[in-house]
Every structure is written in structure tokens, then in C-alpha cells.
C-alpha positions as CSV (number, residue, x, y, z in Angstrom):
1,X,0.0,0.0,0.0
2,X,1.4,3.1,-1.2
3,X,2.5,5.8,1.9
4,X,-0.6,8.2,0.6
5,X,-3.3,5.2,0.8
6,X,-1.7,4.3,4.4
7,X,-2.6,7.7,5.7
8,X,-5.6,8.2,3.9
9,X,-6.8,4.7,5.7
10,X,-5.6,5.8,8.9
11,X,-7.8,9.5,8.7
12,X,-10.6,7.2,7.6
13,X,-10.6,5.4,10.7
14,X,-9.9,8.3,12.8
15,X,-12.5,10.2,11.1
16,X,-14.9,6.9,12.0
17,X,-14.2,6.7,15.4
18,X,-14.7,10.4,16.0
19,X,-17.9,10.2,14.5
20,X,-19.2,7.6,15.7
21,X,-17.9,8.3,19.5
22,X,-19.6,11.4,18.9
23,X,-23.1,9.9,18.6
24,X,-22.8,8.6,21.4
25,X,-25.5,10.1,24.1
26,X,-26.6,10.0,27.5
27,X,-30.0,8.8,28.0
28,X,-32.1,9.8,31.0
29,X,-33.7,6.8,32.5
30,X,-34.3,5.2,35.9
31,X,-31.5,2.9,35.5
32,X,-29.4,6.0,34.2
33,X,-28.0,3.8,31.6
34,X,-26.6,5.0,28.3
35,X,-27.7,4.3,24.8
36,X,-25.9,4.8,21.3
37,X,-27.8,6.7,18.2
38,X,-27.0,4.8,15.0
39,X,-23.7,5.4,14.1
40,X,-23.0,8.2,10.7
41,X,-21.8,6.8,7.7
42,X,-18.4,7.4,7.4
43,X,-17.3,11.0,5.7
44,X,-16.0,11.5,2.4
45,X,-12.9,13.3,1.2
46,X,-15.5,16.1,0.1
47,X,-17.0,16.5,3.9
48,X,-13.7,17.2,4.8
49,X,-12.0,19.0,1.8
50,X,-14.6,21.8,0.6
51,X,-13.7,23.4,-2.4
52,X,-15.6,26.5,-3.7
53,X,-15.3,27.3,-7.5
54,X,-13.4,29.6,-8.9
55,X,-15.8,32.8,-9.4
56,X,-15.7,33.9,-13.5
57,X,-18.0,36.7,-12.6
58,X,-18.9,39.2,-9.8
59,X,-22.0,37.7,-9.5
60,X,-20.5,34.1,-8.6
61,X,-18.8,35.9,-5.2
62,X,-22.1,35.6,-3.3
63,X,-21.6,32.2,-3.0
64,X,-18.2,32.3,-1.5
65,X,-17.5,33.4,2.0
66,X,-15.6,36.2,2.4
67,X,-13.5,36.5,4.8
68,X,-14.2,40.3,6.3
69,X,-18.4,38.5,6.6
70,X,-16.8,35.8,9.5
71,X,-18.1,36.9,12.3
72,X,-16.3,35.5,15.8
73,X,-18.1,34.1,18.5
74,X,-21.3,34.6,19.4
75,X,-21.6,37.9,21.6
76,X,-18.0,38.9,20.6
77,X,-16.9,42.4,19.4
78,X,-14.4,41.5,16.9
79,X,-14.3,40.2,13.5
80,X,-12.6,36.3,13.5
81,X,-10.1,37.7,11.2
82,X,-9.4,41.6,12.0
83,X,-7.7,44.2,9.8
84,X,-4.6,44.2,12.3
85,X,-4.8,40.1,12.4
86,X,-4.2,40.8,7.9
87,X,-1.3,43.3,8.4
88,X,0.3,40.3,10.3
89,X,-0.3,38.0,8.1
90,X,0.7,40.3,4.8
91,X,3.7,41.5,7.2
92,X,4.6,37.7,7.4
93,X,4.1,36.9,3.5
94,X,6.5,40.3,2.1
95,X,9.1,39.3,5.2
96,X,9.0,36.1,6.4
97,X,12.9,36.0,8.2
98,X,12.9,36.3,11.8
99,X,14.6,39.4,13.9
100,X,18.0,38.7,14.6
101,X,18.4,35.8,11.8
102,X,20.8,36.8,8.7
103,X,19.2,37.3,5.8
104,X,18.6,34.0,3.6
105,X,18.4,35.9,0.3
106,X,14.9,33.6,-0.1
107,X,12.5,35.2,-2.8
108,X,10.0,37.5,-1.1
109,X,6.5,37.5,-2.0
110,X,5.2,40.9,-3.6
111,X,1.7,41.1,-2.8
112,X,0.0,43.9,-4.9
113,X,-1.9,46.8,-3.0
114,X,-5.1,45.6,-4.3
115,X,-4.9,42.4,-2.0
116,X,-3.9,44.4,1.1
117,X,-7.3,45.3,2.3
118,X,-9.4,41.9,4.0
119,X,-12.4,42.9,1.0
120,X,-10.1,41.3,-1.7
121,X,-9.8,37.8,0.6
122,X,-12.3,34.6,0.2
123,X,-12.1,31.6,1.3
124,X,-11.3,29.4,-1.4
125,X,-11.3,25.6,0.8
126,X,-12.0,24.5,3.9
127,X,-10.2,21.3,5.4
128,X,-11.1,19.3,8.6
129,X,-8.0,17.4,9.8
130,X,-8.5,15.5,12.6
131,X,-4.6,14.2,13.0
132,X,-2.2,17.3,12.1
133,X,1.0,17.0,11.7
134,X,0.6,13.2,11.1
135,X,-0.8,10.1,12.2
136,X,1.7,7.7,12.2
137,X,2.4,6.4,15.4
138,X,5.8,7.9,15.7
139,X,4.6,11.2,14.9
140,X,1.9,11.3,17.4
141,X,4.5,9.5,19.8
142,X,6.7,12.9,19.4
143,X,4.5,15.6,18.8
144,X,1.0,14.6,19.8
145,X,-2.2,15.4,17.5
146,X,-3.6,18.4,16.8
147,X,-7.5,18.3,14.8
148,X,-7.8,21.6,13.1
149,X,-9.9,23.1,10.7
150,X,-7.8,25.2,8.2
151,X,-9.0,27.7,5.7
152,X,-7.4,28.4,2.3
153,X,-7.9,32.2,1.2
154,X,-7.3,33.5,-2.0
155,X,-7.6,37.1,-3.1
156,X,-10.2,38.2,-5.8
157,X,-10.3,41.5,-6.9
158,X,-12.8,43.2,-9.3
159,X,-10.9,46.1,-11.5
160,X,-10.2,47.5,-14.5
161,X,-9.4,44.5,-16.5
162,X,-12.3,42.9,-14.6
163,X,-12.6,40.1,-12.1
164,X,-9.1,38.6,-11.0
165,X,-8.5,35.5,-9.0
166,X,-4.7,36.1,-7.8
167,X,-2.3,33.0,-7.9
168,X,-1.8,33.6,-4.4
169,X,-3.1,31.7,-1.3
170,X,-3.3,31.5,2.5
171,X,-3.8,29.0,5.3
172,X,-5.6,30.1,8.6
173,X,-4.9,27.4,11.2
174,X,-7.6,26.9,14.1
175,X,-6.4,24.3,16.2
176,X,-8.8,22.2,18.8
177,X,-6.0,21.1,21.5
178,X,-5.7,21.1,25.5
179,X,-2.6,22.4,27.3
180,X,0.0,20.7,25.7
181,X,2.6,18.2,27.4
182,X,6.6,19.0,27.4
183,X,8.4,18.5,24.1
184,X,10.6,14.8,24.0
185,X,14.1,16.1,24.3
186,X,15.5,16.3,20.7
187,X,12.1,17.7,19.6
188,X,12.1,21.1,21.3
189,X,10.7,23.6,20.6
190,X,8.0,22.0,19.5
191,X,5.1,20.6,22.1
192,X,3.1,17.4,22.3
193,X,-0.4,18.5,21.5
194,X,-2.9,16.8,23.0
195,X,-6.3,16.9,21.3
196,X,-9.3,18.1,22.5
197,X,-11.3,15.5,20.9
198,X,-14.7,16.3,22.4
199,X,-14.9,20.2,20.7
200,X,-14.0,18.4,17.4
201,X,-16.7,15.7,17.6
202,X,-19.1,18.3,17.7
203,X,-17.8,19.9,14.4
204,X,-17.8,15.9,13.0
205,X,-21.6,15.6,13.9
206,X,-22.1,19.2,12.6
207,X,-20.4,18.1,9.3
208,X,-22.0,14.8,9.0
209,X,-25.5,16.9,9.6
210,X,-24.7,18.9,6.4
211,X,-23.9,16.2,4.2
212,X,-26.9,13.8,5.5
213,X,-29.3,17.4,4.9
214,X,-27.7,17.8,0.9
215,X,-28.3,14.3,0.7
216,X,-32.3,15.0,1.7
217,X,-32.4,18.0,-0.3
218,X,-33.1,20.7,2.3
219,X,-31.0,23.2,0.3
220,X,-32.1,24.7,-2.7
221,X,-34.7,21.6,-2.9
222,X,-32.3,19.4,-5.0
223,X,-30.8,16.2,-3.4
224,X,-27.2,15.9,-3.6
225,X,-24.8,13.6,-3.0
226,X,-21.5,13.9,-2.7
227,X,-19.7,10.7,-2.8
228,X,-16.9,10.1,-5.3
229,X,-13.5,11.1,-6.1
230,X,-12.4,15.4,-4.2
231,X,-13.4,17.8,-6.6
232,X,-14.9,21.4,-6.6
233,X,-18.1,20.3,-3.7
234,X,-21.3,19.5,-5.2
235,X,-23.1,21.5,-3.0
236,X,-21.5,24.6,-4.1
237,X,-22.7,24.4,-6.9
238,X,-26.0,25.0,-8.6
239,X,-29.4,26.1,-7.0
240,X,-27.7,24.7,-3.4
241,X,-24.8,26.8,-3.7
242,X,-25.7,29.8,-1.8
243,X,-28.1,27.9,0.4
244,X,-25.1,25.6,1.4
245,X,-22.2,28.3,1.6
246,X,-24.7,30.2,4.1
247,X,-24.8,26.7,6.3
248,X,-21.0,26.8,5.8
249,X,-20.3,30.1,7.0
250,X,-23.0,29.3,10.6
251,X,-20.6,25.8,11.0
252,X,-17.4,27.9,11.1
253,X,-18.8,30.5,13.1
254,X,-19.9,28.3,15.4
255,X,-17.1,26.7,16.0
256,X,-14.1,29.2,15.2
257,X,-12.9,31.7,17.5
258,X,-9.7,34.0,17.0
259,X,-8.0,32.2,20.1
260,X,-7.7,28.9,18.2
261,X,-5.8,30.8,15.7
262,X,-2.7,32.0,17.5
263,X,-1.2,35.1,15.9
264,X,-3.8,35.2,13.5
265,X,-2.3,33.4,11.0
């Protein structure tokens, strides 16, 4: 079995147990004894890897989510991205060597001024990994896991020479992890995260929920399915698209907050 099918086995399995450990619920009864829901079929590569399609015109944006609409917790003042969270992260992309480190004479990204301001950014993907930075045992042995959802950005501006999707792209890392334990000695400075398995099993029954309401139909009235090989997601597409990216936009706001993303980036 070739090293991607190994770990692509492994997040299946990890993705099952979640899931299915997730379903499980408390029933109130005289004996106080607990019962299990049927367990969710297992999730697809595209419940966990959401592309959006590329826009072609201004019209297409309203069914991508934009990253200056995010809102952060419910009740909270701030944005889940800020403008000061995007001068760190452009601030990072122009100048990415550290203070007090020689130069490298690496290539330095140019970012044009028309991607500078957080209107330009959409989120282009969306990925749920249960198991970063790997699940092989001796990875987890040395550095723990850490689920996280990450969200790809990409700017799109609309000018002169009309709508523009820039070859450029961003990950935002939200990580779902207790206190971490001591780094193994050889590893510092890197932690052993420990994951906090029972936020993410919320966001695997929220996902599963989605998928199990295409499949039904409950957005835009067609039933979808979206089994088969990653592609561009089926819900985004067609009279379920904006129906679906609003749904997509309440499960990250439910679940995101601008602590789980330190430094903002």
C-alpha cells in the first residue's frame, strides 16, 4: 500500500471513530443507563476537503465566503479575522525571516496593494483534519495530534481588467487542543499537542449533519450527494450553492474563534 493510501486509511478510521464516538448520548432513564444513536456513515474526502469554485464573474462571489463577513463568537466584538490580524499576516508573507536571523536571500512574496485590504480575501477551501502534523504512530508519539480546521484564502479583486482570482493563497490554522505536554528532548521547541477530541466531535456531527441534509435536499430543494473522487463540492454548486455556503459560514462561526488561531495566521 502506497505511503498516501496508508494515511488516507488511517484519517478514515480516525475520522470513523470520532464520529461515531460522537453519537454517542446519555439517555435519562431510571437505570441511568446510556444508549448509542446509529452510528453516521463514514465522511468523504469532500466532507472534509470543501472546495468552492473559482468565481468567473462578480455575481459568482455571493456564493463564497468572504473572509471580512466571519463573524467571531457569538456575543464577541471582533471580526474572526481583523484588519490588524491581515497586516500580520501580509507583514509575514512580504518578510518572512525572523529578527535577529541573517538574511537567507529567499525570494519574497510581492503582494500587490489591491490584495492588502481583508475585502479582496475569500475563502477558497476549507479542510477538517483530525490528525495534524501526522498520524503515524511515531509522529503522534513525538509531537502529539492536533485536529484543526484550516481555511485556504485566496484574493479576488474586481478592476479595470475585470474580475481577477490572484495566484496567491493563505492557510488560517484553528487548532482544537488542550494544554500541551513538554516537548521529547531532541524535539524542542516544538510541544506534544494533545487533542481536544470532544470540541471536534461536535464539528464531525455538525459536518455529517450537512452532508446527511444535501443528501435530503433541504438546500435549494435538490438532493445531492456527494460521494466520489475530491473535486470542486457539489453543494457549491448549482441552486444549493448559496443555500449551502450560508450553512458553511454558521458551522465555522460556530465553531471558530480567534484564540484557536494563535497570531492570526
Amino acid at each position: 500500500m502506497a505511503k498516501g493510501e496508508i494515511r488516507r486509511s488511517k484519517l478514515g478510521r480516525l475520522f470513523t471513530s470520532l464520529s461515531v464516538a460522537g453519537l454517542i448520548v446519555a439517555a435519562a432513564s431510571g437505570a441511568r443507563t446510556a444508549r448509542a444513536e446509529t452510528p453516521s456513515k463514514p465522511l468523504s474526502a469532500n466532507d472534509v476537503s470543501i472546495l468552492f469554485p473559482p468565481p468567473k464573474a462578480p455575481a459568482d462571489l455571493v456564493n463564497l465566503i468572504a473572509v471580512s463577513d466571519l463573524a467571531g463568537p457569538s456575543g464577541a466584538p471582533q471580526r474572526l479575522f481583523s484588519d490588524q490580524d491581515l497586516a500580520r499576516f501580509i507583514a509575514n508573507a512580504e518578510n518572512p525571516e525572523r529578527d535577529g536571523v541573517p538574511d537567507s536571500g529567499a525570494r519574497r512574496i510581492q503582494l500587490p496593494d489591491a490584495v492588502k485590504k481583508i475585502d479582496a480575501w475569500f475563502v477558497s477551501g476549507i479542510r477538517i483534519d483530525p490528525g495534524a502534523p501526522g498520524l503515524s504512530a511515531d509522529v503522534i508519539a513525538q509531537f502529539g495530534r492536533q485536529p484543526q480546521i484550516r481555511l485556504i484564502i485566496q484574493p479576488v479583486t474586481n478592476g479595470p481588467e475585470g474580475l481577477k482570482v490572484h495566484d496567491t493563497a493563505g492557510h488560517l490554522i484553528f487548532s482544537f487542543t488542550l494544554e500541551s505536554d513538554p516537548p521529547l528532548d531532541g524535539c524542542a521547541p516544538f510541544p506534544r499537542f494533545k487533542p481536544d477530541d470532544l470540541a471536534f466531535k461536535a464539528i464531525i456531527r455538525d459536518v455529517a449533519s450537512l452532508r446527511d441534509q444535501l443528501a435530503a435536499g433541504k438546500f435549494g430543494n435538490v438532493k445531492v450527494s456527494i460521494a466520489g473522487d475530491m473535486n470542486v463540492h457539489p453543494g457549491l454548486v448549482g441552486a444549493s450553492a448559496k443555500p449551502f455556503r450560508d450553512a458553511l459560514k454558521a458551522l465555522l462561526e460556530k465553531h471558530l474563534s480567534p484564540s484557536r488561531c494563535p497570531g492570526g495566521v
